[in-house]
MDTraj code that builds the backbone (N, CA, C; nanometers):
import mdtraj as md
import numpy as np

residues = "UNK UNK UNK UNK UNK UNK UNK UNK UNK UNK UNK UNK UNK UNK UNK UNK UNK UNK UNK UNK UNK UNK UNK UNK UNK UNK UNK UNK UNK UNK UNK UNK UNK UNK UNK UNK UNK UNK UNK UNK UNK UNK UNK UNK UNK UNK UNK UNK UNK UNK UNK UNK UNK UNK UNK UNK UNK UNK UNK UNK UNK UNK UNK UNK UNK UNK UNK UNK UNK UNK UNK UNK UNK UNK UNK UNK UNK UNK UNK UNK UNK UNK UNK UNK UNK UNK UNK UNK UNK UNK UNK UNK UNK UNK UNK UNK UNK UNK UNK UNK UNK UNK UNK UNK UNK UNK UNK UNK UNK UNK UNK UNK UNK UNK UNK UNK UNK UNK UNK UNK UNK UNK UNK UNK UNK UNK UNK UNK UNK UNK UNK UNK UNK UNK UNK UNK UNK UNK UNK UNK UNK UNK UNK UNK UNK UNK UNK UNK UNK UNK UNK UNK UNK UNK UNK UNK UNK UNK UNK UNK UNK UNK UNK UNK UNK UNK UNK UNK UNK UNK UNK UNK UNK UNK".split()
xyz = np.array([
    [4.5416, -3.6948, -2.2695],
    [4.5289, -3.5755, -2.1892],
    [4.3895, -3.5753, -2.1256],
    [4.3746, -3.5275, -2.0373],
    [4.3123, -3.5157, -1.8940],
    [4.2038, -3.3686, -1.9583],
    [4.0894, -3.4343, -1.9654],
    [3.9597, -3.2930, -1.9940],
    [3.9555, -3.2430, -1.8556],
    [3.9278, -3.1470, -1.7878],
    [3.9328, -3.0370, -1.6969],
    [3.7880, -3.0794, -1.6454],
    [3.7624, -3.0823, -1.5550],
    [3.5738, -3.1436, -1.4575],
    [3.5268, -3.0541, -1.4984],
    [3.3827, -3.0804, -1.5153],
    [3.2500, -2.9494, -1.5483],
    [3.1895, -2.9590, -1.4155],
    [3.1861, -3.0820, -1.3398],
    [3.1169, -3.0740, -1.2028],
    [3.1650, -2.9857, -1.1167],
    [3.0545, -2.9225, -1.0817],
    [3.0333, -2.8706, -0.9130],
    [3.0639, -2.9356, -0.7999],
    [3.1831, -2.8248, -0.7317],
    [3.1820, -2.9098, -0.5952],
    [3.0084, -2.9084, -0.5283],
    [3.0046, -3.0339, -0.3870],
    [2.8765, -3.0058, -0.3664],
    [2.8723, -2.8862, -0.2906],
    [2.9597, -2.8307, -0.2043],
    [2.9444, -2.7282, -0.0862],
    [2.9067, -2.5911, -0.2264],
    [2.9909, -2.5976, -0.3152],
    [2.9351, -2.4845, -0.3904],
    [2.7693, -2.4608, -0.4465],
    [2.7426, -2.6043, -0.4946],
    [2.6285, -2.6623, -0.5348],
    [2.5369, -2.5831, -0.4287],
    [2.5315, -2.6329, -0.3385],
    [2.4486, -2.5703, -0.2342],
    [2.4548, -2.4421, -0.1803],
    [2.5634, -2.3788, -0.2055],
    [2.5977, -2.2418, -0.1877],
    [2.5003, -2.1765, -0.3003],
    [2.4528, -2.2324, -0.4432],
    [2.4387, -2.1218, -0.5514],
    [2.3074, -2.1650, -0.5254],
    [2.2268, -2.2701, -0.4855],
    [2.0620, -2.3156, -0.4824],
    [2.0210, -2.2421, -0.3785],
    [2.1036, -2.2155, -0.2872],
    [2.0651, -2.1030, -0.2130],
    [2.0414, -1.9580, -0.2119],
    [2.1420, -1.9374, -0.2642],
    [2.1171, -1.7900, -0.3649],
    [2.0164, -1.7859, -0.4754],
    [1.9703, -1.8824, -0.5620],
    [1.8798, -1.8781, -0.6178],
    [1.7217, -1.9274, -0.5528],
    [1.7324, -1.9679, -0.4780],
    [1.6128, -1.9716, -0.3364],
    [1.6038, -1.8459, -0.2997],
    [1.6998, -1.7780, -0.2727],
    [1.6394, -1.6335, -0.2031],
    [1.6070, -1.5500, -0.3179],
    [1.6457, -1.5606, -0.3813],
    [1.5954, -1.4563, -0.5031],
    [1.4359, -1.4753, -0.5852],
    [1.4487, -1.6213, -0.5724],
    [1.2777, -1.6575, -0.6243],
    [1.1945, -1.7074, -0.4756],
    [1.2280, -1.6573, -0.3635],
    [1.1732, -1.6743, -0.2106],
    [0.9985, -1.6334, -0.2965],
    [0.8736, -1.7121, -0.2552],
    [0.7532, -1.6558, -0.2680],
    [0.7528, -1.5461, -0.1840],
    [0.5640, -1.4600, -0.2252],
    [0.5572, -1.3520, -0.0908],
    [0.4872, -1.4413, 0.0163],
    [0.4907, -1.3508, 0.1634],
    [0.4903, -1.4776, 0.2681],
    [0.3414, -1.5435, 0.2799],
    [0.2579, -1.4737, 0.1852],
    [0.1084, -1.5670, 0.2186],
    [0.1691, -1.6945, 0.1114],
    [0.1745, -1.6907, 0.0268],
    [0.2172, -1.8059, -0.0448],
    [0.3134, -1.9077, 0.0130],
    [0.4066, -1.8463, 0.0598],
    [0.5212, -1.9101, 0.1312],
    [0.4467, -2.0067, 0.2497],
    [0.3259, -1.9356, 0.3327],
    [0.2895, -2.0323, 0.4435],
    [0.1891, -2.1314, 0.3894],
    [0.1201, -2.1253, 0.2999],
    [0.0315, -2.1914, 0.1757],
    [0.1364, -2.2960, 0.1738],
    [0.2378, -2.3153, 0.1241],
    [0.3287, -2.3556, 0.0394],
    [0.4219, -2.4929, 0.1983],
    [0.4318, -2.4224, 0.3018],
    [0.4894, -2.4587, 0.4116],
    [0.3607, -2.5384, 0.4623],
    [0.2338, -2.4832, 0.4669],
    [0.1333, -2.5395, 0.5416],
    [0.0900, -2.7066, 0.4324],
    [0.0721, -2.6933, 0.3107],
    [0.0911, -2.8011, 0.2303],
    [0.1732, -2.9567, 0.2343],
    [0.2997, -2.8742, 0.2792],
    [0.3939, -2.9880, 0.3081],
    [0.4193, -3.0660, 0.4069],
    [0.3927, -2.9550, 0.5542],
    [0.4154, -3.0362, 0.6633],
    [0.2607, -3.0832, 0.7071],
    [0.1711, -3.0355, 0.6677],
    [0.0407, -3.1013, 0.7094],
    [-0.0452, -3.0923, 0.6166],
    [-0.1195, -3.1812, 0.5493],
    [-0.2127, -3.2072, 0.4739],
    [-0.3592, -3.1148, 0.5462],
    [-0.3475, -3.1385, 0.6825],
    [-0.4856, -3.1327, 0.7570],
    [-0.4646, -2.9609, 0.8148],
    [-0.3327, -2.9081, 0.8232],
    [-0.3484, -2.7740, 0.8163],
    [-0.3525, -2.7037, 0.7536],
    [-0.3419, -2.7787, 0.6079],
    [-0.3439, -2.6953, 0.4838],
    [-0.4738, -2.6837, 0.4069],
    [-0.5428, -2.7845, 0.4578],
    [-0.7044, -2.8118, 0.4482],
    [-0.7662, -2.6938, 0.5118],
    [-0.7321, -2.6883, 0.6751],
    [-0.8135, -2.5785, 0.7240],
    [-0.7694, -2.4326, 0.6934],
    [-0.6577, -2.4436, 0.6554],
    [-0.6234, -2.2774, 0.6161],
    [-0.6810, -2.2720, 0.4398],
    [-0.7533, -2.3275, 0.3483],
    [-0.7845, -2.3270, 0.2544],
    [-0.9282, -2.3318, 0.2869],
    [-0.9843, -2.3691, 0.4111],
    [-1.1235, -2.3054, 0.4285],
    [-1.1145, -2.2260, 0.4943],
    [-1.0405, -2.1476, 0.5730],
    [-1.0732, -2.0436, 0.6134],
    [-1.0750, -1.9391, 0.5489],
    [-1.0035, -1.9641, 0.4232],
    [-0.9419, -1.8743, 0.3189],
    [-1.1076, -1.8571, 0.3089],
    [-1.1602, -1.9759, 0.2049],
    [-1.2700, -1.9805, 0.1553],
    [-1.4480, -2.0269, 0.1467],
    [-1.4423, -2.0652, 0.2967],
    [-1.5656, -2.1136, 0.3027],
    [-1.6592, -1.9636, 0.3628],
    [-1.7962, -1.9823, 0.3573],
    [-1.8822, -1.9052, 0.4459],
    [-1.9557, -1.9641, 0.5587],
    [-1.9149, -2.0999, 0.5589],
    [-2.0220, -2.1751, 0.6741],
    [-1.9664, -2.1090, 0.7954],
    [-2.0898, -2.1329, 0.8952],
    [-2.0850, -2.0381, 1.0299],
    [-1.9386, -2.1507, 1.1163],
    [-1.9205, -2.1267, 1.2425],
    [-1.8387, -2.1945, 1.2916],
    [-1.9228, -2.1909, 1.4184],
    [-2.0739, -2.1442, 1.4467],
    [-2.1273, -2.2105, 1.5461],
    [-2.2415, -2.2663, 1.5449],
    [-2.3107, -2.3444, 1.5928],
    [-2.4172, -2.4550, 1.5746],
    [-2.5063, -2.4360, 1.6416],
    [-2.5861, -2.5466, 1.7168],
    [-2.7010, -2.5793, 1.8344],
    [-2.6794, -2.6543, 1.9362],
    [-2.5531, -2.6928, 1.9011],
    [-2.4970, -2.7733, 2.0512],
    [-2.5313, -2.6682, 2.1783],
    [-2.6057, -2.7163, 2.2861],
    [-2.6198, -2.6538, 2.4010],
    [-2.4679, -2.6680, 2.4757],
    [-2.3738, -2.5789, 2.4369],
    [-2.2468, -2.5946, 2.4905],
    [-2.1633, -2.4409, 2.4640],
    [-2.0641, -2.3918, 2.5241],
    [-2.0125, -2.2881, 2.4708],
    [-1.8238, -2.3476, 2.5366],
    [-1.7667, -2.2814, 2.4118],
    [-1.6252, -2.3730, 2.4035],
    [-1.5124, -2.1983, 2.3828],
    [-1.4748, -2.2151, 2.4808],
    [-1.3854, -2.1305, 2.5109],
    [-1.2224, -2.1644, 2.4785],
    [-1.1457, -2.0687, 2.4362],
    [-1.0546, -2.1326, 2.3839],
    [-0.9311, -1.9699, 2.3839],
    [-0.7841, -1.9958, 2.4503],
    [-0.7388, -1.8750, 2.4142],
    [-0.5682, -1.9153, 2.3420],
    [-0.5058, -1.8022, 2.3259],
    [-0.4344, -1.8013, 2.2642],
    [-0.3162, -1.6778, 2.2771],
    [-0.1991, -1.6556, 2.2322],
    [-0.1135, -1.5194, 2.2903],
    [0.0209, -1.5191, 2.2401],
    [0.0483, -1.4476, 2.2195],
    [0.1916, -1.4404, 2.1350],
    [0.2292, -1.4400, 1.9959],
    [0.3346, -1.5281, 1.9339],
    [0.3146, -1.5473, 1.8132],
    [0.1868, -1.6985, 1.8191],
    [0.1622, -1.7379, 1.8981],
    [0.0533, -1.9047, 1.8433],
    [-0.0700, -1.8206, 1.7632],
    [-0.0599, -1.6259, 1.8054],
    [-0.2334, -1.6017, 1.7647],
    [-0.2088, -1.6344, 1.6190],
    [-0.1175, -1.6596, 1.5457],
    [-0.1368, -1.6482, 1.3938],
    [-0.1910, -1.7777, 1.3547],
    [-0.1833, -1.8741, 1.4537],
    [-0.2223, -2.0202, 1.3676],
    [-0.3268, -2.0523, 1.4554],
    [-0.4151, -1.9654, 1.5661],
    [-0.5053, -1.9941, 1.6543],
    [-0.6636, -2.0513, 1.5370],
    [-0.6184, -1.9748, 1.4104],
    [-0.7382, -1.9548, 1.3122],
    [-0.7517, -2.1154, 1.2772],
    [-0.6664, -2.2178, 1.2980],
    [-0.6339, -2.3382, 1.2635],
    [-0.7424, -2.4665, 1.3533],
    [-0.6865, -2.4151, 1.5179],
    [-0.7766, -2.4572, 1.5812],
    [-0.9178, -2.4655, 1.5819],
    [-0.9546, -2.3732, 1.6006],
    [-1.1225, -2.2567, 1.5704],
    [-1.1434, -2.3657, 1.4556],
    [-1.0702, -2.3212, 1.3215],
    [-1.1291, -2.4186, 1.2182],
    [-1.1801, -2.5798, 1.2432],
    [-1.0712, -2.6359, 1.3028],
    [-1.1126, -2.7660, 1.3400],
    [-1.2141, -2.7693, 1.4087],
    [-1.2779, -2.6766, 1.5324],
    [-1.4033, -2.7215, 1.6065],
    [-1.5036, -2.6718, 1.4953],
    [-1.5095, -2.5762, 1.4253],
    [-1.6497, -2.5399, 1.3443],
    [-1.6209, -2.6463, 1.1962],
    [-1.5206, -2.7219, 1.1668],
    [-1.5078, -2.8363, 1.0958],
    [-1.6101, -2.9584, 1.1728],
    [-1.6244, -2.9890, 1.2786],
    [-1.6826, -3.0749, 1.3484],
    [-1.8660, -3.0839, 1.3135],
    [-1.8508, -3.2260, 1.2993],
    [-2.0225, -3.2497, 1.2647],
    [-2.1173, -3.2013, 1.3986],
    [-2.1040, -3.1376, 1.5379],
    [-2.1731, -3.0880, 1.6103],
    [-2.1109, -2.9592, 1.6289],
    [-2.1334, -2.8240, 1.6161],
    [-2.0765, -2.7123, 1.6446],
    [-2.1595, -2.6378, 1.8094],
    [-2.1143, -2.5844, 1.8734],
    [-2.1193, -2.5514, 1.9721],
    [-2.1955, -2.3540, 1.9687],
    [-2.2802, -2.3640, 2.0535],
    [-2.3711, -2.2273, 2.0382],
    [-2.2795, -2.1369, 2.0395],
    [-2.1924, -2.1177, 2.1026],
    [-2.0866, -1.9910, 2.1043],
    [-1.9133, -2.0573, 2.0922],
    [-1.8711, -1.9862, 2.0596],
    [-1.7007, -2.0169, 2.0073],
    [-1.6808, -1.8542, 2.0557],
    [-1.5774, -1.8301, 2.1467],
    [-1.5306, -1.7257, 2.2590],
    [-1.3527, -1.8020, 2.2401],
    [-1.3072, -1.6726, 2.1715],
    [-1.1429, -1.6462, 2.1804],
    [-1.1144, -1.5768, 2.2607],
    [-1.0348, -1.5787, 2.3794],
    [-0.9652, -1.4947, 2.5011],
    [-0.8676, -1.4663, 2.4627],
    [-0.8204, -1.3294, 2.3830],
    [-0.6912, -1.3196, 2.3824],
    [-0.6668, -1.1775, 2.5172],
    [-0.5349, -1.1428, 2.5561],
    [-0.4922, -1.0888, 2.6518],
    [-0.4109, -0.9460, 2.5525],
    [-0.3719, -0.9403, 2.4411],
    [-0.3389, -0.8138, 2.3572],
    [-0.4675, -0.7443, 2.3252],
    [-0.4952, -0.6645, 2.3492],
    [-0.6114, -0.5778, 2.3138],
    [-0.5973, -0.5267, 2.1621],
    [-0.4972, -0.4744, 2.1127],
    [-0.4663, -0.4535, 1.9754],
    [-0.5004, -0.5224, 1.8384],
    [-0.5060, -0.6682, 1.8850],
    [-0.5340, -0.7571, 1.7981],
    [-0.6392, -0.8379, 1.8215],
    [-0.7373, -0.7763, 1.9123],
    [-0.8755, -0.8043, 1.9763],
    [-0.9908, -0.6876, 1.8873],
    [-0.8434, -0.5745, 1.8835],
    [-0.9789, -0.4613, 1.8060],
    [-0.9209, -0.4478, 1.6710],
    [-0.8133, -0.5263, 1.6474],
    [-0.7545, -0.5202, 1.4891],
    [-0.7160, -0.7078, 1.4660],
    [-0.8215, -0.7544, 1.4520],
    [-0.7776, -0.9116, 1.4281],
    [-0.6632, -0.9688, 1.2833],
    [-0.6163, -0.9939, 1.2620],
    [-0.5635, -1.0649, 1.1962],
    [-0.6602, -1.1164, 1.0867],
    [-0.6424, -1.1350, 0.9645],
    [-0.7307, -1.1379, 0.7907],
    [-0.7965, -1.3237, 0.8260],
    [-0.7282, -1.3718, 0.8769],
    [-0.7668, -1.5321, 0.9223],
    [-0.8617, -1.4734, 1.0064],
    [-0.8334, -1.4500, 1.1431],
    [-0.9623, -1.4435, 1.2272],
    [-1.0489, -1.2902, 1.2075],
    [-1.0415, -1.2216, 1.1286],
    [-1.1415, -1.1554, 1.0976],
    [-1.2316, -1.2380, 1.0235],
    [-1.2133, -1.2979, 0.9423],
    [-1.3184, -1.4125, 0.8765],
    [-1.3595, -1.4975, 0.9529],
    [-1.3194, -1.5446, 1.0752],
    [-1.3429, -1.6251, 1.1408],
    [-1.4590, -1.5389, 1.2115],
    [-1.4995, -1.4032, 1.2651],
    [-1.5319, -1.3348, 1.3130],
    [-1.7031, -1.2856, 1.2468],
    [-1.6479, -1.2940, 1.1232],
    [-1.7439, -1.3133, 1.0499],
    [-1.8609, -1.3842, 1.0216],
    [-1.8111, -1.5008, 1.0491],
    [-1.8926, -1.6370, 1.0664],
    [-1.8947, -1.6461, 1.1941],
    [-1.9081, -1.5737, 1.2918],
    [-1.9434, -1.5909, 1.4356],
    [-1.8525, -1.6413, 1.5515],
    [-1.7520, -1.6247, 1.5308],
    [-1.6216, -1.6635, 1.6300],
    [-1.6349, -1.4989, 1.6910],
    [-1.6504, -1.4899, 1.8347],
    [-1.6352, -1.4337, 1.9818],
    [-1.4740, -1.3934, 2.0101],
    [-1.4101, -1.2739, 1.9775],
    [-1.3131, -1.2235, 1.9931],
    [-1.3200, -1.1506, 2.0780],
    [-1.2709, -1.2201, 2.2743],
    [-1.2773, -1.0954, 2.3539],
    [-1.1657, -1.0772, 2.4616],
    [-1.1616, -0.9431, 2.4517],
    [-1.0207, -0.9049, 2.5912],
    [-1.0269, -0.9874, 2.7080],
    [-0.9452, -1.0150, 2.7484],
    [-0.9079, -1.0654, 2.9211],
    [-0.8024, -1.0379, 2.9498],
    [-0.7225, -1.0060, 3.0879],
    [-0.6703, -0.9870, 3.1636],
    [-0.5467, -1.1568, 3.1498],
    [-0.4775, -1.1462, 3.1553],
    [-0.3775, -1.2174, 3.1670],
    [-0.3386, -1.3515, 3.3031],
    [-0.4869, -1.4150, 3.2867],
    [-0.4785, -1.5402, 3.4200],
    [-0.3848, -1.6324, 3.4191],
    [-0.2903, -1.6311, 3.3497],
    [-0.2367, -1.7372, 3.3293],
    [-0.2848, -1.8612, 3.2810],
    [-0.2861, -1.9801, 3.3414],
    [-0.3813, -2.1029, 3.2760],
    [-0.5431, -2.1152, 3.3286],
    [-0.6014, -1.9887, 3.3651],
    [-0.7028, -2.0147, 3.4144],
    [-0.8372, -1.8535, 3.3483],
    [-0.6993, -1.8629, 3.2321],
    [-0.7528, -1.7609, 3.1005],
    [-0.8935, -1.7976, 3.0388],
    [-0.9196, -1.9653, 3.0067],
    [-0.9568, -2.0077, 2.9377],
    [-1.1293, -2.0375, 3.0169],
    [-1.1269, -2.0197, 3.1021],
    [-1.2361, -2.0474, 3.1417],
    [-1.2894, -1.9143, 3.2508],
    [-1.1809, -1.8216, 3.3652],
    [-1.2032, -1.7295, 3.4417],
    [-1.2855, -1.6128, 3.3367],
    [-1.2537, -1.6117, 3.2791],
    [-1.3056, -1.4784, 3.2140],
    [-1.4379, -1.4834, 3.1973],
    [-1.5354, -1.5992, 3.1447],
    [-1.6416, -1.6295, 3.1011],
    [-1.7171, -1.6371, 3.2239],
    [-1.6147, -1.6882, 3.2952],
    [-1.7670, -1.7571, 3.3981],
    [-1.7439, -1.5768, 3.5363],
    [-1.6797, -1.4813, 3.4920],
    [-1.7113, -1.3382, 3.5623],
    [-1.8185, -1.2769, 3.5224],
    [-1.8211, -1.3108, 3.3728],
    [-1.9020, -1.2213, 3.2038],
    [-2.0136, -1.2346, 3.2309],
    [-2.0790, -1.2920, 3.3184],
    [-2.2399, -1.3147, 3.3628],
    [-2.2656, -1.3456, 3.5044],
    [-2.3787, -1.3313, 3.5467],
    [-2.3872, -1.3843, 3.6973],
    [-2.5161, -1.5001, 3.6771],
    [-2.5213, -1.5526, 3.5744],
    [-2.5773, -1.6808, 3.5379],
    [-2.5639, -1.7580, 3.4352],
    [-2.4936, -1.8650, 3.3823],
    [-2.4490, -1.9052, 3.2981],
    [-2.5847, -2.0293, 3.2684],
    [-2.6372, -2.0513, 3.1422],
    [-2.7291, -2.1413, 3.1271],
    [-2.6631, -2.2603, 3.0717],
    [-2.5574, -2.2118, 2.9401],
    [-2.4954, -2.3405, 2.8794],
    [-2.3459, -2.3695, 2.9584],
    [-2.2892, -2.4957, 2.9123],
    [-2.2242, -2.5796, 3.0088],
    [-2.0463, -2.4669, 2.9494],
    [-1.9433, -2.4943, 2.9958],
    [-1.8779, -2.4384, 2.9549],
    [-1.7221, -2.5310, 2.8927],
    [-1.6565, -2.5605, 2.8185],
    [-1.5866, -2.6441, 2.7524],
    [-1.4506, -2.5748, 2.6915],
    [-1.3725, -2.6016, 2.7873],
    [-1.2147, -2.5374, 2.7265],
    [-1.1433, -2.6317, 2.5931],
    [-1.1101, -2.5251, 2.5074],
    [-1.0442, -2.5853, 2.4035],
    [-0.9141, -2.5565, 2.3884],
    [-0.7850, -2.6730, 2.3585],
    [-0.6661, -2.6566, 2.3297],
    [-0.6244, -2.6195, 2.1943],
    [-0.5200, -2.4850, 2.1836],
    [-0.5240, -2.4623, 2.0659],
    [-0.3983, -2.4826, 1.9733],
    [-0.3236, -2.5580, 2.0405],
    [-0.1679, -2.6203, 1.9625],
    [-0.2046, -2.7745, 1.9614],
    [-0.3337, -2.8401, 1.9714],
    [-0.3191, -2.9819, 1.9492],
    [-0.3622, -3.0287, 1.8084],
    [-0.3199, -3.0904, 1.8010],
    [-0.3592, -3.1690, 1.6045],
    [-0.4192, -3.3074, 1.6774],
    [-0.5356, -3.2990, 1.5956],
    [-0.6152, -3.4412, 1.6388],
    [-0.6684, -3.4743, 1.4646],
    [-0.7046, -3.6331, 1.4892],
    [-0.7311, -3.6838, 1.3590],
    [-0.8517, -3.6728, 1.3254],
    [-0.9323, -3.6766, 1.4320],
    [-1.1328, -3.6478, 1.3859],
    [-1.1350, -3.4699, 1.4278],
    [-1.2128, -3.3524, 1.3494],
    [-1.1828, -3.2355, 1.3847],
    [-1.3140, -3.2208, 1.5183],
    [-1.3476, -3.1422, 1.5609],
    [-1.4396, -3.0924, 1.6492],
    [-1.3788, -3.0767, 1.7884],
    [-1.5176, -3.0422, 1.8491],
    [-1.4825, -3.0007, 2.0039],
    [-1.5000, -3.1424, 2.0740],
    [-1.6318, -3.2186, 1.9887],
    [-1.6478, -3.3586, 2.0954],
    [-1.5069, -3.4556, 2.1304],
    [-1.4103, -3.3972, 2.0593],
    [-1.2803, -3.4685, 2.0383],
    [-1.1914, -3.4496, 2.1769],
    [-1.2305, -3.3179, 2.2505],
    [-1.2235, -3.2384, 2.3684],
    [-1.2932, -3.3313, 2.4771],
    [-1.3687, -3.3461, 2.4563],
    [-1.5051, -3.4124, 2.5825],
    [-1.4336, -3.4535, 2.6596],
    [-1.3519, -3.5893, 2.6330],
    [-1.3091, -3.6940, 2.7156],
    [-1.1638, -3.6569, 2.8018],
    [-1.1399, -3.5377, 2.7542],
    [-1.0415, -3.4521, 2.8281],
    [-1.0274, -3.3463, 2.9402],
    [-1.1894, -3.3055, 2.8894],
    [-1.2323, -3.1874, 3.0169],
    [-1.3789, -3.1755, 3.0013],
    [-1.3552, -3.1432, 3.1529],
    [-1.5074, -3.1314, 3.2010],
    [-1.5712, -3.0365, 3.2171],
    [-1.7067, -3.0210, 3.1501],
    [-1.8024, -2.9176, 3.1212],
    [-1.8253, -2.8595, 3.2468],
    [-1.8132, -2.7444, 3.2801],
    [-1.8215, -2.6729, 3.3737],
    [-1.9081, -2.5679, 3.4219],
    [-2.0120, -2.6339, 3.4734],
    [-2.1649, -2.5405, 3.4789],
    [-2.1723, -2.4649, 3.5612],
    [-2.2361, -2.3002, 3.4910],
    [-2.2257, -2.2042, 3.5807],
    [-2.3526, -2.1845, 3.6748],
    [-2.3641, -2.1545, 3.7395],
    [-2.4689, -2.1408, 3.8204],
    [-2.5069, -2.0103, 3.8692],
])
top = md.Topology()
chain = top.add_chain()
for i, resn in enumerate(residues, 1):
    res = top.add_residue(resn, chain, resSeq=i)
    for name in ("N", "CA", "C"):
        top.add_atom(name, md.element.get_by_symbol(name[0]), res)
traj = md.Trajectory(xyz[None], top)
């Protein structure tokens, strides 16, 4: 006589790991800890110093590095930022252009720390791709240091802004 299966079909199998996934789901800072770990070593690095370092994120480089951001990307903008003040030359000013005013005067727990250590959180008007640099060069009617747009969805393997250089050109105000 024929013993009766103890195995699980698989479609069920996966039906009940799922239900027990949602029930032990982390809360969502852990959860992106946990997500940021797996798919990137190097974003999980910078979101563990932003968590915890105090070093400034601007330097003596005679340079100022402008950089914006909008939508949902502002939540991982803190990622970018990290990588240029990660960089062995940091740049005199670090200037975020965001276009929501709300979250310019209520930042987000990442870039309030970032803010802290000297990251430039300021309103602009909505230029489209010419966000990143129009705003700055209105903000004065003489600019002394050079001006350097930064991309903020790229992953590069050395961190900093000099990583930028060979991509765009410093743009002196006069």
């Amino acid at each position: 006589m024929r013993r009766p299966s103890t195995r699980v079909p698989l479609r069920d199998l996966g039906r009940r790991l799922r239900h027990l996934v949602g029930w032990l789901r982390p809360p969502g800072a852990v959860r992106e800890w946990l997500h940021a770990a797996v798919t990137s070593p190097s974003v999980f690095w910078f979101a563990y110093r932003n968590r915890w370092t105090i070093d400034p994120v601007c330097g003596d480089a005679p340079v100022v590095v402008c950089l914006t951001s909008y939508g949902r990307r502002i939540r991982a903008v803190h990622l970018a930022v990290e990588a240029i003040a990660r960089g062995s030359v940091r740049p005199q000013r670090l200037i975020l252009w965001l276009a929501d005013a709300e979250v310019v005067a209520h930042p987000p727990a990442p870039l309030a720390r970032l803010v802290e250590r000297g990251l430039e959180i300021r309103h602009a008007a909505d230029w489209g791709p010419h966000k990143k640099y129009y705003p700055y060069a209105c903000s004065q009617a003489d600019h002394e240091l050079p001006l350097v747009t930064a991309e903020t969805m790229c992953s590069t393997a050395r961190p900093g802004w000099r990583n930028y250089w060979p991509f765009t050109r410093p743009i002196l105000m006069r």
